[in-house]
PASENU-246029 format. One line per 8 residues: their letters; for each residue x, y, z of N, C-alpha, C, O. Coordinates in pm, whole numbers. Example, Ala and Ser with C-alpha at 12.3 -4.5 7.8 and 13.67 -1.06 7.14 Angstrom:
as = 1319,-569,780,1230,-450,780,1320,-330,780,1424,-332,846 | 1285,-225,708,1367,-106,714,1290,3,787,1341,114,804
END
This chain:
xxxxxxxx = 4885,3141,2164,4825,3008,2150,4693,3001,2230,4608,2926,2183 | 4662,3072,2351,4585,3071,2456,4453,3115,2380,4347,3055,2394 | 4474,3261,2272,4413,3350,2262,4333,3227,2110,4218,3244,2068 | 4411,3138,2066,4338,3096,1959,4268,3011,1957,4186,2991,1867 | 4293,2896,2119,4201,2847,2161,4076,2904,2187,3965,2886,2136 | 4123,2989,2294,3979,3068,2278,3883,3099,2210,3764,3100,2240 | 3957,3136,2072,3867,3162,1975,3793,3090,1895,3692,3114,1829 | 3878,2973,1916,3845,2857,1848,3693,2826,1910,3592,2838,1840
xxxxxxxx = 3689,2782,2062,3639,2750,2125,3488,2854,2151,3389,2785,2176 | 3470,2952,2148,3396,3026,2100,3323,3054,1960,3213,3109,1954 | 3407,3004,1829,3333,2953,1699,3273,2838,1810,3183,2869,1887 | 3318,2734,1809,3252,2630,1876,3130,2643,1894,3041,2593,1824 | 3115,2732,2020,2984,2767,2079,2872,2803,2029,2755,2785,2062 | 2956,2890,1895,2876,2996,1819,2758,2867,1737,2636,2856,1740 | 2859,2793,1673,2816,2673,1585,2687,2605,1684,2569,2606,1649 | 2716,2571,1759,2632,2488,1898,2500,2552,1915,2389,2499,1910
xxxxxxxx = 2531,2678,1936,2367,2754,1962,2301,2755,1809,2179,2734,1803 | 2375,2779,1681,2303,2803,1555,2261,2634,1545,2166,2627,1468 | 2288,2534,1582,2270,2453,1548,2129,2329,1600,2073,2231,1549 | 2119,2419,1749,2019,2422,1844,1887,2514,1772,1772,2470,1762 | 1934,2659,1722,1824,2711,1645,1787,2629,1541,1666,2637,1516 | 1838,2565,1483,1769,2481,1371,1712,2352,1401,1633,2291,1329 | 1756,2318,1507,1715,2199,1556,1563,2250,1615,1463,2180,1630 | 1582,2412,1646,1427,2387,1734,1296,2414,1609,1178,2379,1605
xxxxxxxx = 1398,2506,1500,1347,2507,1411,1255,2412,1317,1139,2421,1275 | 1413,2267,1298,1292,2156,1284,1248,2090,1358,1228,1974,1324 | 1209,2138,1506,1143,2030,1513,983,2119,1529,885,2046,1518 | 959,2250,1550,852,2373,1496,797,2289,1354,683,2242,1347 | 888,2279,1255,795,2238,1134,764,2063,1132,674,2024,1057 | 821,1985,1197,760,1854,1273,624,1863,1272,549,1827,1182 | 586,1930,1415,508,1953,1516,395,2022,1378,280,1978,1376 | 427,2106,1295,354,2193,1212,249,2051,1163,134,2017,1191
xxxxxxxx = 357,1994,1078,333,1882,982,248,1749,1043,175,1677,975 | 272,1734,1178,204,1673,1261,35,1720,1286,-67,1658,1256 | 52,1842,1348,-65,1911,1339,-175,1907,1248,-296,1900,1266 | -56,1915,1080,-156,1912,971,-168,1775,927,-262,1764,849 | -103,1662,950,-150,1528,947,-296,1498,1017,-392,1433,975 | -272,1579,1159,-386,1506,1224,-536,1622,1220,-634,1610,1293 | -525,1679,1166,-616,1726,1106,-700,1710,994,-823,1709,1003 | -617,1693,858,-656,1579,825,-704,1475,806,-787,1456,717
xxxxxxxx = -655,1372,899,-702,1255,997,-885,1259,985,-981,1199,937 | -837,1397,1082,-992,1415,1168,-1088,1456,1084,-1204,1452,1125 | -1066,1496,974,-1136,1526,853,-1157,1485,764,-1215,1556,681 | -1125,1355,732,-1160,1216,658,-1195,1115,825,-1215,996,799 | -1199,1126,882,-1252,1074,1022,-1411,1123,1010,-1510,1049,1004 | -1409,1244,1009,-1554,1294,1041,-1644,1328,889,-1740,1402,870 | -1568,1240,796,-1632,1253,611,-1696,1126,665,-1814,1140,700 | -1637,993,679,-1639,856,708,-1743,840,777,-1821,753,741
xxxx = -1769,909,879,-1879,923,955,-1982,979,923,-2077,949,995 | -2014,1086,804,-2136,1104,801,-2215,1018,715,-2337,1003,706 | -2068,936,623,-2168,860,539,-2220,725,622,-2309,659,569 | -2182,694,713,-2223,564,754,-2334,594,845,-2395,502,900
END
């Protein structure tokens, strides 16, 4: 019984860290998408500006 907790409890973990990789994962393509928002931005920012 000891030995299946264990094991149990170790999927657990296993799940926990893969789930942390994806989490850092999205939040990498966030940050991506952010990046390319504000770039963007700054590039209809600095269109806006030459015409005026």
């Amino acid at each position: 019984l000891r030995s299946l907790l264990l094991c149990l409890l170790q999927q657990k973990l296993s799940l926990q860290k893969n789930s942390f990789r994806e989490r850092l994962l999205d939040i990498n393509k966030v940050i991506g998408c952010f990046s390319l928002v504000r770039w963007l931005f700054r590039l209809l920012l600095s269109l806006t500006n030459r015409r005026s």
